[in-house]
TILO-463753 format. One record per residue: residue in one letter; residue number from 1; y, z, x of N, C-alpha, C in turn. Coordinates in Angstrom, 3 decimals. Atoms other than C-alpha are relative to their C-alpha. Layout:
BEGIN
[A NUM [Y Z X] [Y Z X] [Y Z X]]
...
This chain:
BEGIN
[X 1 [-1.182 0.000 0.842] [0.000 0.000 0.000] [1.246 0.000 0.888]]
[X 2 [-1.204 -0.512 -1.203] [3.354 -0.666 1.711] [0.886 0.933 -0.400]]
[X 3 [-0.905 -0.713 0.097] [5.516 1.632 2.212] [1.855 -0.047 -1.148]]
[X 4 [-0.856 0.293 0.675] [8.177 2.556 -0.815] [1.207 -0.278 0.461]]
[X 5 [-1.193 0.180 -0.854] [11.576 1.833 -0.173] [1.375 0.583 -1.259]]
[X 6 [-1.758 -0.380 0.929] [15.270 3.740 -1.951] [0.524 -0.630 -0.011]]
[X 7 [-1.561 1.026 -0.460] [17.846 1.081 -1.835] [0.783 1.037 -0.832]]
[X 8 [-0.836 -0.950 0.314] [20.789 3.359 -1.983] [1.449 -0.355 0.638]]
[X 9 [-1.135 0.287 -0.540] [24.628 2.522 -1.582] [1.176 1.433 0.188]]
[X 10 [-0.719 -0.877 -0.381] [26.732 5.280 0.031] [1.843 -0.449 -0.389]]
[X 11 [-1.569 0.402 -0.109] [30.896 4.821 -0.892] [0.233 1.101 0.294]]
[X 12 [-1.323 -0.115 -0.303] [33.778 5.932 1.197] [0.988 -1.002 -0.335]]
[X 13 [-1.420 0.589 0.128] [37.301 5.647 0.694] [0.143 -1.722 1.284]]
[X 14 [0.492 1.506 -0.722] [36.852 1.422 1.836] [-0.866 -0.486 0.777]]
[X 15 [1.704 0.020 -0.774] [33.621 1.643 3.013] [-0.786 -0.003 -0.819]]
[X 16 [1.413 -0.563 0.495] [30.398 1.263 1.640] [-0.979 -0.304 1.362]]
[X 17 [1.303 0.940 -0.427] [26.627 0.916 3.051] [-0.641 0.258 -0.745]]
[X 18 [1.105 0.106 0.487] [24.237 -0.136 1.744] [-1.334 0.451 0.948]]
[X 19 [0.824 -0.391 -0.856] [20.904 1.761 2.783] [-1.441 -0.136 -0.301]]
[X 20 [0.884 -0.303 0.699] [17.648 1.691 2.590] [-1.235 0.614 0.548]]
[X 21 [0.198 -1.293 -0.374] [15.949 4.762 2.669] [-1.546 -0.364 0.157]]
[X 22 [1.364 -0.011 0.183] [12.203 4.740 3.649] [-0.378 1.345 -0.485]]
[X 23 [0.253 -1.162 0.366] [10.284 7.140 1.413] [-1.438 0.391 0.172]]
[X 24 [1.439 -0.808 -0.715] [7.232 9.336 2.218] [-0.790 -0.567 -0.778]]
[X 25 [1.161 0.509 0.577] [3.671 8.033 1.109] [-0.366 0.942 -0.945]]
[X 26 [0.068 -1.511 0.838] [3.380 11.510 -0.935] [1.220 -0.557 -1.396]]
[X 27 [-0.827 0.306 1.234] [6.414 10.618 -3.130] [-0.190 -0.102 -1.421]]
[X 28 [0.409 -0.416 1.118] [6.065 11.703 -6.460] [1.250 -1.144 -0.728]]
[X 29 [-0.696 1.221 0.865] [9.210 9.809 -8.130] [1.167 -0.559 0.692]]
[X 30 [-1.635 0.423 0.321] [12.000 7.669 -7.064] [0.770 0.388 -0.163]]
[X 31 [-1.535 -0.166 0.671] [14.100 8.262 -9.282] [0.583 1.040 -0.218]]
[X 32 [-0.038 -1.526 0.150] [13.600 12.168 -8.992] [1.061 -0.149 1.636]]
[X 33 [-0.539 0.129 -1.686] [14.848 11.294 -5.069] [1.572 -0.335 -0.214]]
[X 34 [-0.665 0.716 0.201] [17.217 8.932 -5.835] [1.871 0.862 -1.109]]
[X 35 [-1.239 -1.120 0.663] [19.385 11.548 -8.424] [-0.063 1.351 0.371]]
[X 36 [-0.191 -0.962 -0.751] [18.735 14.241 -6.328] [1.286 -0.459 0.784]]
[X 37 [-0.910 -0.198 -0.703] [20.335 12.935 -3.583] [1.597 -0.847 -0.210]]
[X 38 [-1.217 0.712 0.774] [23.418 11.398 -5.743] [0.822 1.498 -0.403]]
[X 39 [-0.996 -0.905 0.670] [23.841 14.625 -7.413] [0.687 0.660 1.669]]
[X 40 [-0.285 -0.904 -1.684] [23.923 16.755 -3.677] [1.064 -0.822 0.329]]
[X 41 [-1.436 0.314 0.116] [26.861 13.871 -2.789] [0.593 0.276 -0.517]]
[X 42 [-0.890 -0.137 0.557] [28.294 14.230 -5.250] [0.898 1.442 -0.660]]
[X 43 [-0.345 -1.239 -0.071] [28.615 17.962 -5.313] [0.649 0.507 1.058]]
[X 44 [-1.076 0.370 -1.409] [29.694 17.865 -1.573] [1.223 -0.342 -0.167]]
[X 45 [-1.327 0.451 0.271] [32.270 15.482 -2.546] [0.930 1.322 -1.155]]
[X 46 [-1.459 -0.653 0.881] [33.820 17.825 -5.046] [0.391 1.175 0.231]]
[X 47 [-0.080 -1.677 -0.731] [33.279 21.314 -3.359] [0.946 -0.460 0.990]]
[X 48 [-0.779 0.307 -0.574] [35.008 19.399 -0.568] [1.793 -0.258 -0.401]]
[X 49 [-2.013 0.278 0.660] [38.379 18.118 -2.542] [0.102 1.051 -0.447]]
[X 50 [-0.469 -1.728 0.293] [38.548 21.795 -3.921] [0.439 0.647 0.856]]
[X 51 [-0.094 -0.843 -1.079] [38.397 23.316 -0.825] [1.480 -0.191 1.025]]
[X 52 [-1.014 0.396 -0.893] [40.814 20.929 1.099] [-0.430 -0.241 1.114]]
[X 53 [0.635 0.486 -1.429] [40.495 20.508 4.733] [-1.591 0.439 0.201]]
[X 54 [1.478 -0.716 -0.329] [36.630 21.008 5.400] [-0.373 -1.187 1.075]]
[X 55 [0.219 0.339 -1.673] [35.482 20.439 8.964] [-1.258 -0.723 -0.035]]
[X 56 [0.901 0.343 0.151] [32.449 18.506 9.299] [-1.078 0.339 0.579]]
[X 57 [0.831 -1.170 -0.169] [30.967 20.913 10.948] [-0.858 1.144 -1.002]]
[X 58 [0.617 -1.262 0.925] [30.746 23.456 8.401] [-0.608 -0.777 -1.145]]
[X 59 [0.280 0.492 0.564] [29.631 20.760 6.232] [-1.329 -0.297 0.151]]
[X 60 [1.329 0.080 -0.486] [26.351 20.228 8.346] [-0.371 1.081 0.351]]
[X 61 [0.356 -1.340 -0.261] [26.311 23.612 8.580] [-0.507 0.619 -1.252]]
[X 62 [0.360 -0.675 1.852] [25.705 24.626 5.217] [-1.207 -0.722 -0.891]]
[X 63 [1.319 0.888 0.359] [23.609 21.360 4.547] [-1.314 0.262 0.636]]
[X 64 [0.582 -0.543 -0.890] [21.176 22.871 7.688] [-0.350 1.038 -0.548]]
[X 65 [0.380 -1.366 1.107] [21.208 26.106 5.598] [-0.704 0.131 -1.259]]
[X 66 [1.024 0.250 1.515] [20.273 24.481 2.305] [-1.358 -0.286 0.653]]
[X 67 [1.215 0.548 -0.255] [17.719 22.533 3.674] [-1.049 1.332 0.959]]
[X 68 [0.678 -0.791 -0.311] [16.192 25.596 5.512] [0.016 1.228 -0.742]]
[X 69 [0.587 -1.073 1.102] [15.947 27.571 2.619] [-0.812 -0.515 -0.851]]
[X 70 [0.921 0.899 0.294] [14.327 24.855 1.115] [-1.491 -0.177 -0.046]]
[X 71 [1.335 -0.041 -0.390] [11.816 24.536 3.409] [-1.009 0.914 -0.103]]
[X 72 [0.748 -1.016 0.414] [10.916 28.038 2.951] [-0.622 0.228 -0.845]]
[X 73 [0.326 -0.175 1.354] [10.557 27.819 -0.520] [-1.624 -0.965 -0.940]]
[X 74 [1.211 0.622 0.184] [7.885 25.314 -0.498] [-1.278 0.322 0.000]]
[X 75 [1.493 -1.093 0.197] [4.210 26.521 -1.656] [-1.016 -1.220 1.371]]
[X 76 [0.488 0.631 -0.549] [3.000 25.339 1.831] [0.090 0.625 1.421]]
[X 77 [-0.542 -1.249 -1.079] [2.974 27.067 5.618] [0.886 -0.740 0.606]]
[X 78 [-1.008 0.822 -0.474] [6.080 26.265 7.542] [-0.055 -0.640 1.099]]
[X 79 [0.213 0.746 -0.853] [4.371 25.166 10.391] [-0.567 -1.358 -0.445]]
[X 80 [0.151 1.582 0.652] [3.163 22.333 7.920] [1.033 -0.609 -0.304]]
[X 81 [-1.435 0.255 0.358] [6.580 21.892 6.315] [0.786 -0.847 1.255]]
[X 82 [-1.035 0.877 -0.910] [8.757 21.433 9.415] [-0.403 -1.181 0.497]]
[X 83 [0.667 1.487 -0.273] [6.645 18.346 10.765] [0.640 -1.171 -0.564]]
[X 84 [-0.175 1.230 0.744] [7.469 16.458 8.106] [1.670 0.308 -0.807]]
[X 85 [-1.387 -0.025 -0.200] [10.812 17.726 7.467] [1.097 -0.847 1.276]]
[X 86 [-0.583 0.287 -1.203] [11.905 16.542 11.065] [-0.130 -1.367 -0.287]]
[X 87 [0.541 1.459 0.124] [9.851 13.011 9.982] [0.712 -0.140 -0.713]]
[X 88 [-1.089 0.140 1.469] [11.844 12.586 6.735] [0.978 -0.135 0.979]]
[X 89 [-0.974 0.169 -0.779] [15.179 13.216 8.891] [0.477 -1.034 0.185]]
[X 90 [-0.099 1.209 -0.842] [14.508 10.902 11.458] [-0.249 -1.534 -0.789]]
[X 91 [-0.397 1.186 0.500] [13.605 8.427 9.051] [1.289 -0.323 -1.048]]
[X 92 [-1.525 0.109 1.052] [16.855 8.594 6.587] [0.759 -0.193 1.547]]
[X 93 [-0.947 0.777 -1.035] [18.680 8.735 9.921] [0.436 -1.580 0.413]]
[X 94 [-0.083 1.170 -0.113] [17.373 5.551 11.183] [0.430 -1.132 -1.209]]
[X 95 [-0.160 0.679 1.369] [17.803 3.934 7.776] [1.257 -0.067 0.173]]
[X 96 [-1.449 0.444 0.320] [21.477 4.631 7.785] [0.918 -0.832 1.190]]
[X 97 [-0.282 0.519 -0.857] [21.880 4.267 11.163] [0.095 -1.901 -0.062]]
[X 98 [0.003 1.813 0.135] [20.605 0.272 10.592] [0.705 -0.528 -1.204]]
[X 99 [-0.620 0.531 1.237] [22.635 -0.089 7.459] [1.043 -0.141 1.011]]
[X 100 [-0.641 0.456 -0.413] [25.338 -2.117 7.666] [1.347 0.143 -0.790]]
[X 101 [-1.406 -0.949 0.966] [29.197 -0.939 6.252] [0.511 -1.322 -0.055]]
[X 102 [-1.010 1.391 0.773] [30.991 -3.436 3.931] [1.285 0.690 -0.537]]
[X 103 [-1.740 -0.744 0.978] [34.716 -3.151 2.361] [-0.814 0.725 -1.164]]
[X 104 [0.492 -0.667 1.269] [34.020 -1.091 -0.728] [0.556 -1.289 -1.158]]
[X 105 [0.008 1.508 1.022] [33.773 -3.630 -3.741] [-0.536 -0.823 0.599]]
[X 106 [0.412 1.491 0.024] [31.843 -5.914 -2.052] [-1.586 0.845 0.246]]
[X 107 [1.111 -0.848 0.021] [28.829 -2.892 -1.919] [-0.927 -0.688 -1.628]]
């Protein structure tokens, strides 16, 4: 079976990319993924304009925090967990990394 694939478009202020996310062979839904990680932007984005200046530090700092409470929370041991936490990562990384940024409106 090949491997599923997210197509997912990220906008900034005149930026988009388009990405596309490789998803784990386990993957239960799409579209459970897919409005997860829409809502989590889009909660970022608005905790952020509330806040005002926010550093992008403390922004991957807090995302580092979710996600390792996360991991905890999973009915699974965490020496299984992180493995494939780190795999996931690295693959959304590379994914965005190879996406390619267009004007916004032409996303």
């Amino acid at each position: 079976m090949p491997q599923q694939i997210l197509p997912f478009t990220a906008v900034q202020p005149g930026l988009a990319k388009r990405i596309e996310f490789p998803l784990h062979p386990q993957t239960v839904s799409p579209e459970h993924v897919g409005g997860l990680l829409e809502a989590v932007l889009d909660a970022l984005s608005g905790q952020i304009s509330a806040r005002g200046q926010v550093s992008d530090g403390d922004v991957l700092q807090a995302l580092s925090m979710a996600l390792a409470i996360r991991m905890h929370m999973v009915a699974a041991p965490i020496e299984t967990v992180q493995p494939v936490v780190a795999e996931l990562l690295a693959g959304a990384e590379e994914a965005v990394a190879a996406s390619v940024p267009e004007p916004a409106g032409k996303a």
